[in-house]
Backbone bond lengths (Angstrom), bond angles and torsions (degrees), N, CA, C in turn:
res aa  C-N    CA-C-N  psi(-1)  N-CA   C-N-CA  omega(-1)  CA-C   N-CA-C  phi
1 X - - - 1.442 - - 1.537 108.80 -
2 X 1.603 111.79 134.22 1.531 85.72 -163.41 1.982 89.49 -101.73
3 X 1.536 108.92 161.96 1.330 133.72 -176.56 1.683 113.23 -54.80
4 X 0.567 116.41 128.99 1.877 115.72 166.57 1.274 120.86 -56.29
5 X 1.435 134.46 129.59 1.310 127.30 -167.64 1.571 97.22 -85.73
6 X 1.515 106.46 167.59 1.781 110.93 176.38 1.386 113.21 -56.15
7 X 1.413 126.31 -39.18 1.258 129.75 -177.32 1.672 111.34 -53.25
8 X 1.236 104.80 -52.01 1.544 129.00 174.36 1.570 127.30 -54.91
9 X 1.455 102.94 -31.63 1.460 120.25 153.45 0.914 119.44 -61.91
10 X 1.534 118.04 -62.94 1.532 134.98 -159.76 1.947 99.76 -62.22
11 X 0.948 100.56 -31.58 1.494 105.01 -171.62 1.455 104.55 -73.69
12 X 1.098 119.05 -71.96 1.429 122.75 147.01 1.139 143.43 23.23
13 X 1.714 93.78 -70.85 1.532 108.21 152.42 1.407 133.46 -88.44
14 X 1.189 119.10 -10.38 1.349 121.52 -177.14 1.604 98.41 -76.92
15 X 1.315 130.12 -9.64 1.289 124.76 -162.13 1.902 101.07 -126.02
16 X 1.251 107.61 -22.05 1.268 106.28 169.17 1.774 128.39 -78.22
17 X 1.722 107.66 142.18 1.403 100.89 167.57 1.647 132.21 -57.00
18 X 1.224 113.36 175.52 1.017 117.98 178.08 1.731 120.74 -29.54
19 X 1.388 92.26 -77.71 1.672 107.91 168.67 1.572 116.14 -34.61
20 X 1.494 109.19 -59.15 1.353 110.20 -178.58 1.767 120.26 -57.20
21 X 1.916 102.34 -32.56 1.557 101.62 168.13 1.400 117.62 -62.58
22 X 1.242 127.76 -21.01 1.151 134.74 -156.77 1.851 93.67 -102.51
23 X 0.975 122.46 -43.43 1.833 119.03 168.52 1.602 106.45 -57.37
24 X 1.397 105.45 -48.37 1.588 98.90 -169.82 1.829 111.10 -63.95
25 X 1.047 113.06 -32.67 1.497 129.45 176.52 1.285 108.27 -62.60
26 X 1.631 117.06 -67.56 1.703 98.54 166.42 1.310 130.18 -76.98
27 X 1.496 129.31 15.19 1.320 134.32 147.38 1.623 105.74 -58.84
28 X 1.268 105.84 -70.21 1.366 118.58 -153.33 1.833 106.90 -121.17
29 X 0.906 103.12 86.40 1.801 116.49 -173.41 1.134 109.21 -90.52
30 X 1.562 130.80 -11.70 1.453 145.52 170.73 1.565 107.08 -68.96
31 X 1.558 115.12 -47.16 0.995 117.92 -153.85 2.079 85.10 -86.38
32 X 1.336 130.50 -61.24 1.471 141.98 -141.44 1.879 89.83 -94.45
33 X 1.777 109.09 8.02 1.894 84.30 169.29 1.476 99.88 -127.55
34 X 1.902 84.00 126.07 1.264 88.37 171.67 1.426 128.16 -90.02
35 X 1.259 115.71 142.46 1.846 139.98 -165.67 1.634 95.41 -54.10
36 X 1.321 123.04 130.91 1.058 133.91 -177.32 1.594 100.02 -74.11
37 X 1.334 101.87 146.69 1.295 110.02 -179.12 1.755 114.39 -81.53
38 X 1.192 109.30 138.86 1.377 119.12 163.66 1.352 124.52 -81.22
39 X 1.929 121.62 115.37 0.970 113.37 168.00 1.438 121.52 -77.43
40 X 1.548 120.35 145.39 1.021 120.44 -158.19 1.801 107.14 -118.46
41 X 0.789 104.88 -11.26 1.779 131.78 167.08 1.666 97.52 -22.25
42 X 0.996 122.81 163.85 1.781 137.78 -179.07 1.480 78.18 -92.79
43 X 1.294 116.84 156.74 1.522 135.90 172.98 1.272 122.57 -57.60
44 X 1.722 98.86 -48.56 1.743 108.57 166.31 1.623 125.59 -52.70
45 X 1.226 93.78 -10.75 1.444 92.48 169.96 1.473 116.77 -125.61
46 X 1.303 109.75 9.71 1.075 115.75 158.41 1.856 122.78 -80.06
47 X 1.209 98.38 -29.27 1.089 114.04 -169.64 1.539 116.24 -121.66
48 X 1.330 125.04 123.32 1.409 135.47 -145.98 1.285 104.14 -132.31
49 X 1.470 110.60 -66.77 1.170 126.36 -178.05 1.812 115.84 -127.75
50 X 1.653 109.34 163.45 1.452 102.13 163.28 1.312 133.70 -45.58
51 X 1.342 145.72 3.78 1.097 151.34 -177.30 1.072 102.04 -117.48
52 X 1.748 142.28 -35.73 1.263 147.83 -136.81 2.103 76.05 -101.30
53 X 1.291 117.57 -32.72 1.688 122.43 -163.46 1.436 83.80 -74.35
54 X 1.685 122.14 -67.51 1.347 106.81 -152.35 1.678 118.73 -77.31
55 X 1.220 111.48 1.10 1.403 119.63 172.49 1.812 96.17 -73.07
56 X 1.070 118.72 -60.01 1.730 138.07 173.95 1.794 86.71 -30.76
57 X 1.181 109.17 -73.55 1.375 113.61 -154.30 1.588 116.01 -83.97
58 X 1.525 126.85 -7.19 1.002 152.41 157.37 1.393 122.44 73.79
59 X 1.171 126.34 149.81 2.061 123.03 -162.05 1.041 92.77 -39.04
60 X 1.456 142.11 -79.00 1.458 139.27 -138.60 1.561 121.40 -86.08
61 X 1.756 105.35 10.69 1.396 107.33 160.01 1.423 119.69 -68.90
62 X 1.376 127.06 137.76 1.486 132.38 -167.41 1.318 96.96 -50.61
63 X 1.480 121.02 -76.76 1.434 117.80 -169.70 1.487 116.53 -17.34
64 X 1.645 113.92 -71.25 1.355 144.31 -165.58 1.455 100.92 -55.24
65 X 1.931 124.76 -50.11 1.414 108.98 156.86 1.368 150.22 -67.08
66 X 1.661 94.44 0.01 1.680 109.26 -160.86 2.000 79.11 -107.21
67 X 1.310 147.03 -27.48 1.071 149.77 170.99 1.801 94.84 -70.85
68 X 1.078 122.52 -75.11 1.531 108.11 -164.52 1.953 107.63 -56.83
69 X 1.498 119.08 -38.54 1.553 120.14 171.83 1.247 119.97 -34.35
70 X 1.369 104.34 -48.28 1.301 112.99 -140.70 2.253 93.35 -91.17
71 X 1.560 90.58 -51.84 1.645 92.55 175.28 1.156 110.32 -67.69
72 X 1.519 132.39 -57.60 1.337 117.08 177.03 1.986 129.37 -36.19
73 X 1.446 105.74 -55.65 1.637 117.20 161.76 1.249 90.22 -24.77
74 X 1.604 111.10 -88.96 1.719 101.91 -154.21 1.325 119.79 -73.25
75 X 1.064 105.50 -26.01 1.945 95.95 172.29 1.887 98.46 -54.51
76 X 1.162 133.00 -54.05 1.616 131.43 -171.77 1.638 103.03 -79.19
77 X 1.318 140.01 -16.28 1.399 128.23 163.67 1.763 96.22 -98.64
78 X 1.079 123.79 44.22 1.628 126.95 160.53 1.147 101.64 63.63
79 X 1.480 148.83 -17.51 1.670 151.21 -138.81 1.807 104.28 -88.01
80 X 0.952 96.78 156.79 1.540 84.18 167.04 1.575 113.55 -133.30
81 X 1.446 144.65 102.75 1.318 153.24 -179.44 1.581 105.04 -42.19
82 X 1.498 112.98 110.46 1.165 108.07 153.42 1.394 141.47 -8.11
83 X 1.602 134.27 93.39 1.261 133.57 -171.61 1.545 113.71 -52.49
84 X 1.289 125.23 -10.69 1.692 124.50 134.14 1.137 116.71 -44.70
85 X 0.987 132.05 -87.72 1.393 142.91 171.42 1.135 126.35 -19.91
86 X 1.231 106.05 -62.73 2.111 117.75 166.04 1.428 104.05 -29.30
87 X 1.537 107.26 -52.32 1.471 118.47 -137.52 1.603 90.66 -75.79
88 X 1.675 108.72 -69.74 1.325 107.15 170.57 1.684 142.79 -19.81
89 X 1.581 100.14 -32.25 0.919 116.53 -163.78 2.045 105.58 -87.46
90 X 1.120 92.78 -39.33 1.521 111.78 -168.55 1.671 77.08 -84.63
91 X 1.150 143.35 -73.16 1.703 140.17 -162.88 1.846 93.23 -28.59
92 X 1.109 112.61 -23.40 2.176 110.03 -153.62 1.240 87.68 -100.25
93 X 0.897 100.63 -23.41 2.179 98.88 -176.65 1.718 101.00 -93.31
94 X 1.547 121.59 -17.97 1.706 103.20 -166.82 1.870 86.85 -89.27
95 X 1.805 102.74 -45.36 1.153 92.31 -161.95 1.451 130.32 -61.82
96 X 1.634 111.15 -30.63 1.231 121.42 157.09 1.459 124.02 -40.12
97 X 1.368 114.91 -56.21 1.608 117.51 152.58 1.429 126.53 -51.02
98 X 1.249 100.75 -13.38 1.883 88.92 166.64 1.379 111.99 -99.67
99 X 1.280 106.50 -8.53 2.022 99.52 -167.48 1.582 90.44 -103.67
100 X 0.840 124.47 -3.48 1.438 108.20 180.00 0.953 133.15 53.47
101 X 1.516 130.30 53.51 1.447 139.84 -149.70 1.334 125.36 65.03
102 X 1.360 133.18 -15.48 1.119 142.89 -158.75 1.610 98.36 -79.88
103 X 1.365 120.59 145.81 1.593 122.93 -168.87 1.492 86.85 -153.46
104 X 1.349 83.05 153.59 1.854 110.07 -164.42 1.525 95.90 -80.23
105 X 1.460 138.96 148.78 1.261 123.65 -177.03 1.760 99.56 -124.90
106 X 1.348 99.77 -8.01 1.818 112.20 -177.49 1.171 115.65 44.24
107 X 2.005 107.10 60.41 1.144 97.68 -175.66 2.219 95.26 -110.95
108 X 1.118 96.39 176.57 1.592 81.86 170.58 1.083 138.24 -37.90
109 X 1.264 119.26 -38.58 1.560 140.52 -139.68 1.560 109.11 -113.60
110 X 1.491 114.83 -3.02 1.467 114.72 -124.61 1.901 59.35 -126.38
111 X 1.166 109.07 135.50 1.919 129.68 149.22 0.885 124.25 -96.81
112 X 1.637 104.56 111.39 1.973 90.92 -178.81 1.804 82.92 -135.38
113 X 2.216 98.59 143.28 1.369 118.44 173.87 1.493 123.01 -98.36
114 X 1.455 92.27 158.06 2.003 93.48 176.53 1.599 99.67 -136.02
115 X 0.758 102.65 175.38 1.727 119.76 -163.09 1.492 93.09 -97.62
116 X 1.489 129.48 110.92 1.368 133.41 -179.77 1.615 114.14 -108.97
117 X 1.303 114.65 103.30 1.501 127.27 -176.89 1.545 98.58 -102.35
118 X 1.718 91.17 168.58 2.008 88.91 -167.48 2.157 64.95 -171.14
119 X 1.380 89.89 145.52 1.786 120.18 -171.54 2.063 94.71 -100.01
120 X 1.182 109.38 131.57 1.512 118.12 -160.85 1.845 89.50 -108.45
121 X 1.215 114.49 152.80 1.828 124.76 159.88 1.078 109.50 -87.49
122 X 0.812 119.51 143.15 1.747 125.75 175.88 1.372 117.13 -47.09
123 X 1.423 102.06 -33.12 1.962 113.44 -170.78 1.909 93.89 -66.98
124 X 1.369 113.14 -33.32 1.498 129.41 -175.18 1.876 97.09 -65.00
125 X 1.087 99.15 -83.56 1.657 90.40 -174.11 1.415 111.20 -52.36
126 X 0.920 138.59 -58.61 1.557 130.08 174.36 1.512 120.63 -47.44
127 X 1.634 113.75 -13.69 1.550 115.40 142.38 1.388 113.72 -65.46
128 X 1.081 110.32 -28.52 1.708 107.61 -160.57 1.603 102.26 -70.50
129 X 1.797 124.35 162.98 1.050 132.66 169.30 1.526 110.89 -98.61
130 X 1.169 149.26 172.29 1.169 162.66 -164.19 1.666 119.47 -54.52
131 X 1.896 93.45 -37.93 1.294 121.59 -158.07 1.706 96.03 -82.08
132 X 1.578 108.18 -61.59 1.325 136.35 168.20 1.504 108.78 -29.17
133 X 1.939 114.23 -60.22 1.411 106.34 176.33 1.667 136.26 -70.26
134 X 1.443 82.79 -3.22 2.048 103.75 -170.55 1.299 95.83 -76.26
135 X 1.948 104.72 -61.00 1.482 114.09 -176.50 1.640 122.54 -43.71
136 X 1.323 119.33 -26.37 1.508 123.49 -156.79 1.627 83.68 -120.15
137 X 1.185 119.19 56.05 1.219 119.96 173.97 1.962 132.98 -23.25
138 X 1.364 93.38 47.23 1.397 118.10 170.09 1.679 107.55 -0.01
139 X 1.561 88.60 129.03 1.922 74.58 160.45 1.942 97.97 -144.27
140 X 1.292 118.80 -168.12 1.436 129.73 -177.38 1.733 101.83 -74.24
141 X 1.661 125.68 125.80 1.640 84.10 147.90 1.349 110.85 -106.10
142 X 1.122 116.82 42.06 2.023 99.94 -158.04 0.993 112.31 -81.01
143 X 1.586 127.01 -36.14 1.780 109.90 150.38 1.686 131.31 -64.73
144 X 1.628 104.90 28.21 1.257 87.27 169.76 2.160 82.37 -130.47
145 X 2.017 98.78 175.11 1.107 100.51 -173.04 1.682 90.95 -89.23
146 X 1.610 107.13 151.54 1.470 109.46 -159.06 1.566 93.80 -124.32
147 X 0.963 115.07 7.07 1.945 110.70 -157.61 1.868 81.83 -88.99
148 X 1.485 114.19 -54.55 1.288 125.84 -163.59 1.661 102.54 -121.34
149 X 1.502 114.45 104.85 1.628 110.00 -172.83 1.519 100.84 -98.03
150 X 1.406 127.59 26.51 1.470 99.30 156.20 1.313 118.35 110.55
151 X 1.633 112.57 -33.37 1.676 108.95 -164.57 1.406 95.32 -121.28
152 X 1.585 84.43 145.12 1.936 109.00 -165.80 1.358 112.66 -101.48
153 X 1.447 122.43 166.36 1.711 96.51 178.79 1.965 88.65 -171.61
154 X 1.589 97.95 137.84 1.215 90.91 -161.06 1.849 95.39 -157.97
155 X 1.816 102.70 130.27 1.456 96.42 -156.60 1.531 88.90 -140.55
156 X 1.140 132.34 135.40 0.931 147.30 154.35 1.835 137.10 -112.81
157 X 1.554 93.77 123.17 1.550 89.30 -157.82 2.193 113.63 -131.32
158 X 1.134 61.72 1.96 1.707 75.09 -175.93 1.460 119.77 -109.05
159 X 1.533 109.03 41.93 1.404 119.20 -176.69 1.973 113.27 -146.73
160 X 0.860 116.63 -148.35 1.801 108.23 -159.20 2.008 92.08 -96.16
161 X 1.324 125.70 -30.56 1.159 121.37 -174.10 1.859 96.55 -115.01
162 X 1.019 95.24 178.83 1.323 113.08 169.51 1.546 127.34 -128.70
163 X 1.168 147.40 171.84 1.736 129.21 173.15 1.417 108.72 -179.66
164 X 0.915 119.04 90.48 1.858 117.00 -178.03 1.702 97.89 -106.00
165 X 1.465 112.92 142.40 1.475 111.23 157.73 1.300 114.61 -142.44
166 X 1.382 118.76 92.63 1.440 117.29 -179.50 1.245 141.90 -64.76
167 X 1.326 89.44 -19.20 1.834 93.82 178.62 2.154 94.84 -136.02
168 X 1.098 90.86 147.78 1.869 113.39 172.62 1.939 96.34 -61.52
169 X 1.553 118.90 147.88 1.427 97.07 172.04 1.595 114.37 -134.21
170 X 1.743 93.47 20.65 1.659 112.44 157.00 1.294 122.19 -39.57
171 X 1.372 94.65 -47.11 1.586 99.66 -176.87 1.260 124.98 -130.27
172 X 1.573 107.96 62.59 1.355 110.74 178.37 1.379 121.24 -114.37
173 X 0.603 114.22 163.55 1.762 125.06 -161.15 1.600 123.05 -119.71
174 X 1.412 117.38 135.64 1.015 115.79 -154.27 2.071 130.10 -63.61
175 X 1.209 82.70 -14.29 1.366 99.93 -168.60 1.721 113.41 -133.12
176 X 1.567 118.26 158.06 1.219 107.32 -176.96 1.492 116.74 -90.82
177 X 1.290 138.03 -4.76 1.420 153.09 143.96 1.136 116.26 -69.22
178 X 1.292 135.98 5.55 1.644 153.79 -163.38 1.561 86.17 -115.22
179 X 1.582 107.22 -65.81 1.632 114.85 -166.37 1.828 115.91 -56.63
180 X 1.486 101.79 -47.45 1.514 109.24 158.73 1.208 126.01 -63.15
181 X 1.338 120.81 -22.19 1.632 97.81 -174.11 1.570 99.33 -109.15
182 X 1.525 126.88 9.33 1.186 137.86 164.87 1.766 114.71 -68.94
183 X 1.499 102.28 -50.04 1.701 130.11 -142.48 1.882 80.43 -88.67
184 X 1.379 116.96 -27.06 1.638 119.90 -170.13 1.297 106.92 -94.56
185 X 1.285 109.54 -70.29 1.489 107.70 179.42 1.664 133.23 -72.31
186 X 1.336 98.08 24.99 2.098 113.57 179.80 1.400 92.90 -164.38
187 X 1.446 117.70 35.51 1.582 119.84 143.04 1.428 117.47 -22.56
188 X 1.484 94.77 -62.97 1.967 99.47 -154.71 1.769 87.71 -61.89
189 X 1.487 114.15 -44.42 2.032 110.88 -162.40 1.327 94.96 -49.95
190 X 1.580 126.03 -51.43 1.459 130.00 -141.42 1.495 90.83 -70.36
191 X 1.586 116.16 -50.31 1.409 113.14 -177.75 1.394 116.06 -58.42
192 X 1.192 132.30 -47.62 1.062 127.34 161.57 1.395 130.02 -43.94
193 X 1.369 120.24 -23.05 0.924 123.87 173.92 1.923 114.05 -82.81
194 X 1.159 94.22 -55.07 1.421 112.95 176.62 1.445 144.03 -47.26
195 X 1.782 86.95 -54.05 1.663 107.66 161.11 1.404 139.81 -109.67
196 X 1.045 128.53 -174.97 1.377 123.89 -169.25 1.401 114.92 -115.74
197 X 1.381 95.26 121.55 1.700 95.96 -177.32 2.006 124.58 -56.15
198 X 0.704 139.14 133.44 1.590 139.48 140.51 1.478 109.20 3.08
């Protein structure tokens, strides 16, 4: 028996009832599904928030299951994961959503960015002009402790090797407009990650 061409389908249905659209569709689901559209948007605007990343990066990306495993467990054994931890965890799922597959290979040659924040004095912003405080996209720390923010740093140079590492490179990002619009727009994660609560 020979097959019906697409034209022959398509006709088919334009003239068939309900029921009959609905037979021709589970006959032929190749022909009646349409291809999901590709957003074509720059990433940064794809990506807004932690949810807006793991939709990007989709349920069955490791990150995105090793983030729901790990919070779900303790939310249902009563526990609550370190708000470090949270943060970290969700930071591997945004940044992954910003590089777009792209993975650090740590080879010489190879540049990879991180989002570099630094805590201002008041005498500092009240130098600043309007423009200055927009740019450094200011945030609150007063729920965090401010005397001591958390980050350690330790260099040794007066011995047979040498070894400095200034920045972590878990979470670095491929580009230097990647690193800024990461380090700005997931302020509150980074802080959370970074500093120490009250």
């Amino acid at each position: 028996m020979k097959q019906p061409e697409l034209k022959e389908i398509k006709a088919a249905y334009e003239v068939a009832d309900e029921n009959g659209k609905s037979m021709l569709r589970a006959l032929y689901p190749d022909v009646f599904t349409q291809p999901e559209e590709t957003d074509n948007r720059p990433v940064t605007e794809r990506v807004k928030t932690f949810e807006d990343a793991c939709a990007v990066l989709g349920e069955d990306h490791l990150y995105v299951q090793m983030f729901r495993d790990i919070y779900n467990k303790s939310e249902k054994a009563g526990a609550n994961v370190d708000i470090d931890v949270v943060a970290y965890l969700k930071l591997r799922v945004v940044c992954a959503a910003l590089n777009e597959g792209w993975e650090p290979q740590h080879t010489e040659d190879e540049a990879r960015y991180y989002p570099w924040h630094w805590l201002y004095t008041q005498d500092e912003i009240n130098d600043m002009d309007c423009d200055e405080r927009n740019d450094r996209c200011m945030m609150s720390v007063g729920e965090y402790e401010t005397q001591y923010s958390g980050f350690a740093y330790a260099n040794s140079t007066s011995a047979l090797s040498d070894s400095t590492a200034l920045v972590g490179s878990r979470l670095c990002l491929k580009s230097h407009d990647l690193a800024i619009y990461c380090g700005k727009q997931f302020i509150d994660l980074w802080a959370d990650f970074k500093l120490i609560r009250r």
